[in-house]
C-alpha positions as CSV (number, residue, x, y, z in Angstrom):
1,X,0.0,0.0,0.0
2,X,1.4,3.4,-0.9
3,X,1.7,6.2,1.2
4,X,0.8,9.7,0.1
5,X,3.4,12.1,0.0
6,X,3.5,14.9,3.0
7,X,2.1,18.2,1.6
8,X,4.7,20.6,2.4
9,X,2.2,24.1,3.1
10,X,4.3,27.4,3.0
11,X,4.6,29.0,6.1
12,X,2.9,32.6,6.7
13,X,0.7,32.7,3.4
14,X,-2.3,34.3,5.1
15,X,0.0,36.7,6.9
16,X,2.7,37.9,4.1
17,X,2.9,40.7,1.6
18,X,5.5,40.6,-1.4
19,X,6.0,44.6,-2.2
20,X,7.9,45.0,-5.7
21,X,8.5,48.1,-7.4
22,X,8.8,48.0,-10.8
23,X,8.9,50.0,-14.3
24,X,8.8,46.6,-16.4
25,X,7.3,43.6,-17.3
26,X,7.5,41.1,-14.3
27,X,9.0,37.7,-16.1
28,X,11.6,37.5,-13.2
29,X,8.6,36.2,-11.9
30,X,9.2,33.1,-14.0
31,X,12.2,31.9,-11.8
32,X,10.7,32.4,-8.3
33,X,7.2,31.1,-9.4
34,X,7.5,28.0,-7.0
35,X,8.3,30.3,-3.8
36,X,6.5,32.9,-4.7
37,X,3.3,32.0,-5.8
38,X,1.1,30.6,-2.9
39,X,1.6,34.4,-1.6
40,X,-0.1,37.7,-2.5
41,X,1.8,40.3,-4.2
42,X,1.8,43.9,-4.3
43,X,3.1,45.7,-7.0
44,X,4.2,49.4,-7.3
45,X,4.5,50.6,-10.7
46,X,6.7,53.4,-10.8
47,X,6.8,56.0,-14.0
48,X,4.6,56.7,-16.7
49,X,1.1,55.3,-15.6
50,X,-0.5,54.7,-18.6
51,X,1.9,51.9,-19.3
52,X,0.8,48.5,-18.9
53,X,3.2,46.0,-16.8
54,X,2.6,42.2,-17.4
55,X,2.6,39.9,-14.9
56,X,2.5,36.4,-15.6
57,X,0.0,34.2,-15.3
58,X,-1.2,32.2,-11.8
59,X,-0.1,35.3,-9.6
60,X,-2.1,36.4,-6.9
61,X,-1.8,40.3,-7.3
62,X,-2.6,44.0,-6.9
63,X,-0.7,46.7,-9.3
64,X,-0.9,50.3,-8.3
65,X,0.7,53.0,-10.1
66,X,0.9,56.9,-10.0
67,X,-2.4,57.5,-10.8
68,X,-3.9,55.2,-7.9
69,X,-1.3,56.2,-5.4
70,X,-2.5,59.7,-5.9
71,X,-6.5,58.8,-5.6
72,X,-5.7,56.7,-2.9
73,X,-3.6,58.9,-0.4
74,X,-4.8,62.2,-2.3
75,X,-2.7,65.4,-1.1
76,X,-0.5,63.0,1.2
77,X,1.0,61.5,-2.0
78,X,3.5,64.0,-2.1
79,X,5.4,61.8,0.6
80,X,5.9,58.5,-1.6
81,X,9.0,58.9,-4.5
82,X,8.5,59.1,-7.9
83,X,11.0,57.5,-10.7
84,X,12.6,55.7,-8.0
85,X,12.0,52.5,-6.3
86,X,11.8,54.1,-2.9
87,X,8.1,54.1,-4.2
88,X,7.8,50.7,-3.1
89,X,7.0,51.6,0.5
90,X,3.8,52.7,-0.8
91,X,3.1,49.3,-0.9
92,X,3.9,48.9,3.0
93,X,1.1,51.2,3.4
94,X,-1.7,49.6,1.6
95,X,-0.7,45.8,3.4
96,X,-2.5,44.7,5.6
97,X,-0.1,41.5,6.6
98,X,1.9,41.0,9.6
99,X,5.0,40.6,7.2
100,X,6.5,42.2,4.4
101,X,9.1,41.0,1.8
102,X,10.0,42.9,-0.8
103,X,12.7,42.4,-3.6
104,X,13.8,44.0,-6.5
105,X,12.9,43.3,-10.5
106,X,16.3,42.5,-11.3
107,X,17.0,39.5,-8.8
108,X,16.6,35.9,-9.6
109,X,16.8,32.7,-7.1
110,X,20.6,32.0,-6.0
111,X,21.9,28.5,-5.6
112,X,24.0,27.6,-2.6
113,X,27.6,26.3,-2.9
114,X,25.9,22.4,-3.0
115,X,23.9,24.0,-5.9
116,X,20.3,23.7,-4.2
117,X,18.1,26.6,-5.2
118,X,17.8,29.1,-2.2
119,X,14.6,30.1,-1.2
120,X,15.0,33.5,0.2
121,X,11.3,33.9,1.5
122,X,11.5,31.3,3.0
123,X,14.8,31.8,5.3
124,X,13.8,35.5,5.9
125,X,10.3,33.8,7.4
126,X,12.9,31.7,9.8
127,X,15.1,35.0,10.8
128,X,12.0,37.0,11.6
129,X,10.2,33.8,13.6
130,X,13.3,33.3,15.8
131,X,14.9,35.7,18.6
132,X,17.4,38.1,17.9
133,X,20.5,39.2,20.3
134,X,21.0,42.7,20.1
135,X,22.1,43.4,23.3
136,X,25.3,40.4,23.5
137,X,27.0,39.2,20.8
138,X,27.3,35.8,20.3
139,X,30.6,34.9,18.4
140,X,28.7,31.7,17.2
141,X,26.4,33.7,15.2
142,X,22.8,32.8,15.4
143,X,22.9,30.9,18.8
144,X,18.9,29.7,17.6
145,X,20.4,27.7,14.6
146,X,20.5,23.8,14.3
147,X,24.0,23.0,15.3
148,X,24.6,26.0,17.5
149,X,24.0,27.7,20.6
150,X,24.9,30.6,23.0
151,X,28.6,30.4,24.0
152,X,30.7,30.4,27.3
153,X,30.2,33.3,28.8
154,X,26.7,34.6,27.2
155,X,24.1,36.1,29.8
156,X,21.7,33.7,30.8
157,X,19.1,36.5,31.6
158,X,19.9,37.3,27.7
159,X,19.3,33.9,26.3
160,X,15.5,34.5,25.6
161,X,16.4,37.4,23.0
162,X,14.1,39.7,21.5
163,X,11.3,40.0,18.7
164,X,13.0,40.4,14.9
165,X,11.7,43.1,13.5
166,X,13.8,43.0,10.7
167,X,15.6,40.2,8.5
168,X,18.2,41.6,5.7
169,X,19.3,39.5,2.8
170,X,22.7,39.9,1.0
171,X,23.7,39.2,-2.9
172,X,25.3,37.1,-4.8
173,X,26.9,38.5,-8.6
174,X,26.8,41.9,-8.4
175,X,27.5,43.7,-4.8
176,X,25.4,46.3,-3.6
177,X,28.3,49.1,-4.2
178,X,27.8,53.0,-4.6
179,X,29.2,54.5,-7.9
180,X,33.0,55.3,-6.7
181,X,33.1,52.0,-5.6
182,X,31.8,50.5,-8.7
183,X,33.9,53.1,-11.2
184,X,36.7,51.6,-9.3
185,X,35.7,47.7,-9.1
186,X,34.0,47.5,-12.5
187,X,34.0,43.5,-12.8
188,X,34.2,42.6,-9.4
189,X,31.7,40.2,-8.7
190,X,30.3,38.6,-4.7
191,X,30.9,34.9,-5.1
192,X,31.5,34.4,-1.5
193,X,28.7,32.4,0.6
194,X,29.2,32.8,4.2
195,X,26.5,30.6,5.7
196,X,25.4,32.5,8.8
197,X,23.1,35.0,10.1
198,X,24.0,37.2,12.6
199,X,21.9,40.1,14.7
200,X,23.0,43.7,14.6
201,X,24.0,44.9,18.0
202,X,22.2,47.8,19.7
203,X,23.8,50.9,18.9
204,X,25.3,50.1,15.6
205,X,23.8,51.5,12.1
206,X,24.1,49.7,9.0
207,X,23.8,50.2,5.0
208,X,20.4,48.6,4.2
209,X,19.5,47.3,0.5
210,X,15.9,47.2,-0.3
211,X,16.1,44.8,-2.3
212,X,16.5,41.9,-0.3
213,X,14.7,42.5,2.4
214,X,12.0,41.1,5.4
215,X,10.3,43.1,8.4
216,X,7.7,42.5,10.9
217,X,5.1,45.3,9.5
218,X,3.6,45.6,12.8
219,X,6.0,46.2,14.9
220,X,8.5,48.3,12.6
221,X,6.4,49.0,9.3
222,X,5.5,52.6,10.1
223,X,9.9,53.4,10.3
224,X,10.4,51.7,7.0
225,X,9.7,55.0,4.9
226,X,12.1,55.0,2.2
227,X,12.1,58.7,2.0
228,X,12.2,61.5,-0.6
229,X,14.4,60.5,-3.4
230,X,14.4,60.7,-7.7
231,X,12.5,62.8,-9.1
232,X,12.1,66.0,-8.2
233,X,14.8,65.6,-5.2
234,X,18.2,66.3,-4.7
235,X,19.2,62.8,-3.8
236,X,19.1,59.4,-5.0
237,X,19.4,56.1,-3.9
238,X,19.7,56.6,-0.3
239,X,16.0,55.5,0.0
240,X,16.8,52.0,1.5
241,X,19.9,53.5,3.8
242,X,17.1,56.1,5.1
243,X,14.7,53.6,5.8
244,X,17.4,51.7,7.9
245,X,19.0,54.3,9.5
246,X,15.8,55.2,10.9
247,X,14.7,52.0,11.8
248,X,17.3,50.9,13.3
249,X,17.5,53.4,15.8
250,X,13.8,52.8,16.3
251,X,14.3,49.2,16.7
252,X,17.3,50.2,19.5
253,X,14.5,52.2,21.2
254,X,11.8,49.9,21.3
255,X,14.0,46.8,22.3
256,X,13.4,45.1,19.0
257,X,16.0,43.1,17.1
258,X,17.5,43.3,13.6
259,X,19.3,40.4,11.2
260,X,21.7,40.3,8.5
261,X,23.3,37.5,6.4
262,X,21.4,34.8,4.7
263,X,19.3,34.1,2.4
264,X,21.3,35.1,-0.8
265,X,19.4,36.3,-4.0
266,X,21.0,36.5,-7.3
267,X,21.6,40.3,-8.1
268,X,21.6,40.4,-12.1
269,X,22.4,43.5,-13.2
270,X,24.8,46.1,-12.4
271,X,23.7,49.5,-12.6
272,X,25.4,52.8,-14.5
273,X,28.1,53.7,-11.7
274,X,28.0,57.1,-14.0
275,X,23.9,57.4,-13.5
276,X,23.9,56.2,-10.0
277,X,27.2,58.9,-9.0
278,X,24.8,61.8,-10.1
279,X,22.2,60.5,-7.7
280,X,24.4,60.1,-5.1
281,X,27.0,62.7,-4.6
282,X,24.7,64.9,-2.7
283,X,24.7,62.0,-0.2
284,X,28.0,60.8,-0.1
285,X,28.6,63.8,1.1
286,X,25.8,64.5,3.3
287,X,26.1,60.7,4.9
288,X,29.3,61.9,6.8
289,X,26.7,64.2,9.3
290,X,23.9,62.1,9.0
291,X,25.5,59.0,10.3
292,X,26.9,60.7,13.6
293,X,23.4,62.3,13.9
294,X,22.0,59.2,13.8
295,X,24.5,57.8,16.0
296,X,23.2,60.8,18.6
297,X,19.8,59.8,18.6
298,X,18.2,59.7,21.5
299,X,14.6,59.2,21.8
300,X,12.4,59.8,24.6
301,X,11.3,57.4,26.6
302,X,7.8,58.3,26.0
303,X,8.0,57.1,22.5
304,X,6.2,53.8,22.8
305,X,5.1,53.3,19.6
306,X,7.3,53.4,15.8
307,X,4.8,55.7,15.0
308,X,5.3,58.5,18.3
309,X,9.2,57.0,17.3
310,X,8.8,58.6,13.8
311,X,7.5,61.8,14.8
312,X,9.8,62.8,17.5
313,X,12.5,61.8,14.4
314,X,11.1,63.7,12.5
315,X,11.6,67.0,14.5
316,X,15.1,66.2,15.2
317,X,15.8,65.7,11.4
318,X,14.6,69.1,11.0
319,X,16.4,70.7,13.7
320,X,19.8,68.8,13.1
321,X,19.7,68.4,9.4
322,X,17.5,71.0,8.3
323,X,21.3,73.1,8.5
324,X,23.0,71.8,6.3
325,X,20.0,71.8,3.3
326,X,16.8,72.7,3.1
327,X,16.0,69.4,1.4
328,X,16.0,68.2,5.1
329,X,13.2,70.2,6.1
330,X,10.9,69.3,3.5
331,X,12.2,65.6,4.1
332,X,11.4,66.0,7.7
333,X,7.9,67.0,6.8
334,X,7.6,64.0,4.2
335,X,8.1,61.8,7.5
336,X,4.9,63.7,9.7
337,X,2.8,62.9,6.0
338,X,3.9,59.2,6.2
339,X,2.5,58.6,9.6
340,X,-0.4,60.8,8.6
341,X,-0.9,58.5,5.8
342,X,0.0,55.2,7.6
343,X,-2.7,56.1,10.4
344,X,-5.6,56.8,8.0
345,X,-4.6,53.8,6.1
346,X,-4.4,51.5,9.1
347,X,-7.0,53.2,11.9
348,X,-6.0,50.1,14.3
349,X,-2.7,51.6,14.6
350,X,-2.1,54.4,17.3
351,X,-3.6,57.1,16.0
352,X,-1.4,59.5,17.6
353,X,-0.2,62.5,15.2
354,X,-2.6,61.1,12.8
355,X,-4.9,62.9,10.6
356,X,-8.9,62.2,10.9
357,X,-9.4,58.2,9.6
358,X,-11.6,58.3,6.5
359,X,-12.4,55.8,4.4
360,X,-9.9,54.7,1.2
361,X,-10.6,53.4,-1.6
362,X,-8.3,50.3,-2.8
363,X,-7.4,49.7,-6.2
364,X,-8.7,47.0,-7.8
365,X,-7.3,43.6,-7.5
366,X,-6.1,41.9,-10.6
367,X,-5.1,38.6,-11.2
């Protein structure tokens, strides 16, 4: 008599979002079809709206683009980007998931050095179910993995860990460089897997990509604004390294915990370092006094929320920064619209700051 194979369900389907900003056709799709697909996707089209994006068949999807982003949060649409994929956090507002994953257009599944296929959903699902260790660092990495464990010496009292807020994936191919780096390093390429995840201790910042990323929408969703950036703006590319700088110090704050490392994605396609070093050379600049501003932050303790987090931020952005361009000052006031926004958009959330909840219309949903 034969026995019917196990049926393997996905983990988190009813609670998971997959955010993608694109300007293009979504056949990468193709490739991650088997991961992806028992999950519901949110696409942000970036761009000219009147262009149609194609999405292959079997998806479970909604597609928003300028003209719905504008119907949708009316005058507070001035705070989500335009020609840049910093637009994607739109589609952090409109979820209505626990969790978010979002990944970039050109990024394909990795393989690991054995050659399996990795899927990357499903290891940043693992990261943000298990503890993290901000506050001792445990020189055997992730002390919650098979085969390891908290070493001699580690805290017991700090054993239980904290909630992961956020889980941040790396790339394989082509590194995740700004343009000097890449005008200098042309044809390097990442080909080094380093199996191991690791929690980001309290206190320290770090460079986050977009597009490889997980977070715990609840708990950190209304810090993961990816700012004012392409058009229009002075800056570029920064939209992701905003969005982590700020949460990170929010996550410090609140006691929440923050992981880097695997899953691995295949990053395809190296951008113009010529392009991207007109984006950026406001920033590179500009990053060496907003990272020791950062690194100053301290929030008061009656900030009990990411959303009272944001706002206090959002004052000190325009008290510290607003000095050295005005472009901080209107990005300061960008933040106060985002929480305006996120509140009206999700009345259970604490309503402080918020303007008066009325009722939104959702795109429709297309499959």
């Amino acid at each position: 008599m034969s026995v019917p194979a196990t049926t393997v369900v996905p983990p988190l389907t009813d609670e998971l979002d997959i955010v993608i900003p694109t300007i293009r056709n979504l056949d990468f799709l193709e490739q991650w079809r088997s991961f992806f697909q028992p999950y519901h996707l949110i696409i942000v089209q970036d761009g000219d709206p009147t262009k149609t994006i194609r999405v292959p068949d079997g998806f479970d999807y909604e597609l928003y683009n300028r003209n719905d982003i504008n119907r949708i949060l009316g005058p507070k649409a001035s705070c989500i980007s335009f020609k840049d994929s910093a637009c994607r956090c739109f589609g952090f507002l409109v979820s209505k998931k626990k969790y978010i994953f979002t990944i970039d257009d050109d990024c394909f599944v990795a393989k690991d050095p054995s050659g399996q296929e990795i899927n990357a959903l499903a290891q940043h699902i693992h990261n943000l179910l298990s503890p993290a260790t901000p506050f001792f660092f445990n020189t055997l990495y992730d002390p919650y993995r098979e085969g390891a464990d908290f070493v001699r010496g580690y805290p017991f009292s700090l054993r239980e860990g904290v909630t992961t807020a956020i889980s941040h994936g790396l790339w394989l191919n082509i590194p995740d460089y700004d343009a000097p780096t890449q005008l200098v390093k042309p044809l390097e390429r990442n080909s080094r897997y380093v199996d191991a995840v690791l929690t980001i201790p309290k206190g320290t910042l770090f460079p986050m990509c977009g597009m490889n990323l997980g977070f715990h929408r609840e708990l950190i969703g209304p810090a993961m604004y990816f700012g004012l950036m392409g058009d229009g703006q002075p800056i570029g590319r920064y939209d992701d390294m905003w969005a982590g700088w700020c949460a990170k110090v929010i996550c410090d704050h609140l006691g929440l915990g923050v992981k880097t490392g695997l899953p691995y994605i295949w990053h395809s396609k190296a951008s113009n370092p010529f392009v991207n070093l007109k984006k950026e050379y406001k920033g590179i600049y500009w990053q060496e006094e907003i990272i020791p501003f950062f690194q100053g932050v301290a929030l008061p303790k009656e900030c009990t929320t990411p959303q009272k987090c944001y706002i206090e931020l959002s004052k000190l952005v325009k008290e510290k920064l607003g000095p050295i361009d005005p472009y901080f000052e209107k990005l300061g006031d960008a933040m106060v619209t985002w929480i305006d926004a996120w509140n009206e958009l999700n009345p259970s959330a604490d309503a402080t700051n918020a303007a008066p909840v009325k009722k939104t219309e959702a795109a429709p949903k297309k499959k």
